[in-house]
N, C-alpha and C positions, 0 to 999 in steps of 0.2 A: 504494500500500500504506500510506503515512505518512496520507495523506490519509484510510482507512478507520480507523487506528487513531485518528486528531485526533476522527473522526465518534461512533468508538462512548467516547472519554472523553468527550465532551460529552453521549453519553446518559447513561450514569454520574452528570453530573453533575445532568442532568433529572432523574432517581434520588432523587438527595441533597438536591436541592431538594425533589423530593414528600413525600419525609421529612422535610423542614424542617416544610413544610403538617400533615403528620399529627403532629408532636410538637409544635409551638403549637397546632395544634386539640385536644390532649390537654389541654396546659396551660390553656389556656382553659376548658374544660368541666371539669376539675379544679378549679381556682380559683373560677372565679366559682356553678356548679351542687352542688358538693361542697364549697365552702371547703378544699378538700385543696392548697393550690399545691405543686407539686414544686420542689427546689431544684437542678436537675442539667438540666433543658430549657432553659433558656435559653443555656449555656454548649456542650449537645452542638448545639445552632441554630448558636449562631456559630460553630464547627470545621465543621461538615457544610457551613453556609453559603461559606466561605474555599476547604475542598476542593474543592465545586461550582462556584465560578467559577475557580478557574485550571485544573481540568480542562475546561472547556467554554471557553476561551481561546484556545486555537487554532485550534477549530474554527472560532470565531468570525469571527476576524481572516483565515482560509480562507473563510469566506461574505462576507468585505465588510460584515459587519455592528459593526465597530467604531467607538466614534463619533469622529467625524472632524472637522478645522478646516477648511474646505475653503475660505472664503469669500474669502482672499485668490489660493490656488491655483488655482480655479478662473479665475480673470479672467488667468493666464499663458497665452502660446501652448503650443501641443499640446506641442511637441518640450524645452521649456524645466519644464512638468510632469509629463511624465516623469523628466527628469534630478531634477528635485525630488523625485518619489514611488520615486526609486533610492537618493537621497542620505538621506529619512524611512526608510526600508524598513532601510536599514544601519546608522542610531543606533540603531533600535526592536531592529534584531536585536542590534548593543552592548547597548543597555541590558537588553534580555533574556538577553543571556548574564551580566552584572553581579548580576542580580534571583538567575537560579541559582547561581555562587559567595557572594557576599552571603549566599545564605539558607542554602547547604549553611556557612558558615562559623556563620551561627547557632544548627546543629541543635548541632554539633559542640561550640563551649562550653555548651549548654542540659544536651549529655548527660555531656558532663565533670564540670559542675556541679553535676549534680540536680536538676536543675530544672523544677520542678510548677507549674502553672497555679494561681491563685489562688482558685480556685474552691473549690466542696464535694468536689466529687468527687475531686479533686489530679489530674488526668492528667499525664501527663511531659509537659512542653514541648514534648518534640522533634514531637512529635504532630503540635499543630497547623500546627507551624513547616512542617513537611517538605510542607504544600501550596506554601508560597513555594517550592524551587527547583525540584519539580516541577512547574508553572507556567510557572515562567520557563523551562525545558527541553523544555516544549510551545512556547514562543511562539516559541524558536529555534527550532524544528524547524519550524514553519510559515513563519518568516520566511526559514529557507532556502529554503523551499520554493518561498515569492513569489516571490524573487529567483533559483532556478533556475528557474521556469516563465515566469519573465516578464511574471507576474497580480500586479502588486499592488494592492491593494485599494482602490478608492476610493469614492467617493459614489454611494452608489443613483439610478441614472439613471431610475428608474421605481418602480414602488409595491413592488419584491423590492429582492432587497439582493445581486441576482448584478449586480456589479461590479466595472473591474479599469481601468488607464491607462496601464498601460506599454506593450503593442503596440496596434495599430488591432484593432479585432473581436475583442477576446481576451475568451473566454466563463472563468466560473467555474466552479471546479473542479464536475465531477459531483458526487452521491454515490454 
């Protein structure tokens, strides 16, 4: 069920992105074909941009598609990169639960404060903020997940990115 909801933020976030594509190809044909440049697209790019990747984050790191150090790990025997990709798997999920208080502590003074984006537009802070610990509350929720399933993620054994090194034959999650 976690794993259908991790799938459809990350369309969301494929969403957010194609919206990126369509509001620089605005600005671009505004700009350079009309002389008109907008002041307010390059700033709703970079928020849309920040949303669309930490929603599509989990999913990610659910596909084995996150990029990886692997070059030392891999040359470990099997049983000793497992214990490795137990012991990555448990700081990544720390530091992901860190990334969500961290960020939720930053909405928090942003909105005590008033605190408006520098931009033309002013947006409130907390805006764009609140992709960080929603983000970080995806990556926990996938990093439990590795580590209750026992798939965690590792290097594309072949041209897809369904990958995993904690059990023998351990396939990646469906969709």
């Amino acid at each position: 069920m976690i794993d259908r909801w991790l799938e459809r933020l990350a369309l969301l976030g494929g969403v957010l992105f194609v919206a990126v594509w369509g509001l620089i190809s605005y600005e671009v044909v505004a700009r350079y074909l009309f002389n008109a440049p907008t002041t307010w697209i390059l700033d709703v790019s970079i928020y849309l941009t920040m949303w669309a990747t930490f929603l599509a984050a989990g999913h990610t790191l659910r596909a084995g598609a996150h990029i990886r150090m692997d070059l030392y790990v891999r040359r470990l025997a099997p049983r000793i990169r497992r214990w490795t990709d137990v012991i990555v798997a448990l700081v990544a999920l720390a530091f992901s639960a860190l990334l969500t208080w961290q960020g939720l502590q930053s909405i928090v003074d942003a909105v005590r404060l008033g605190e408006v984006t520098l931009s033309t537009i002013r947006v409130p802070l907390w805006v764009p903020l609140a992709a960080i610990p929603s983000g970080g509350l995806i990556l926990v929720a996938a990093w439990v997940l590795c580590l209750r399933d026992r798939r965690i993620p590792g290097p594309p054994r072949s041209s897809s990115f369904s990958a995993c090194s904690w059990s023998p034959g351990c396939r990646s999650p469906s969709p």
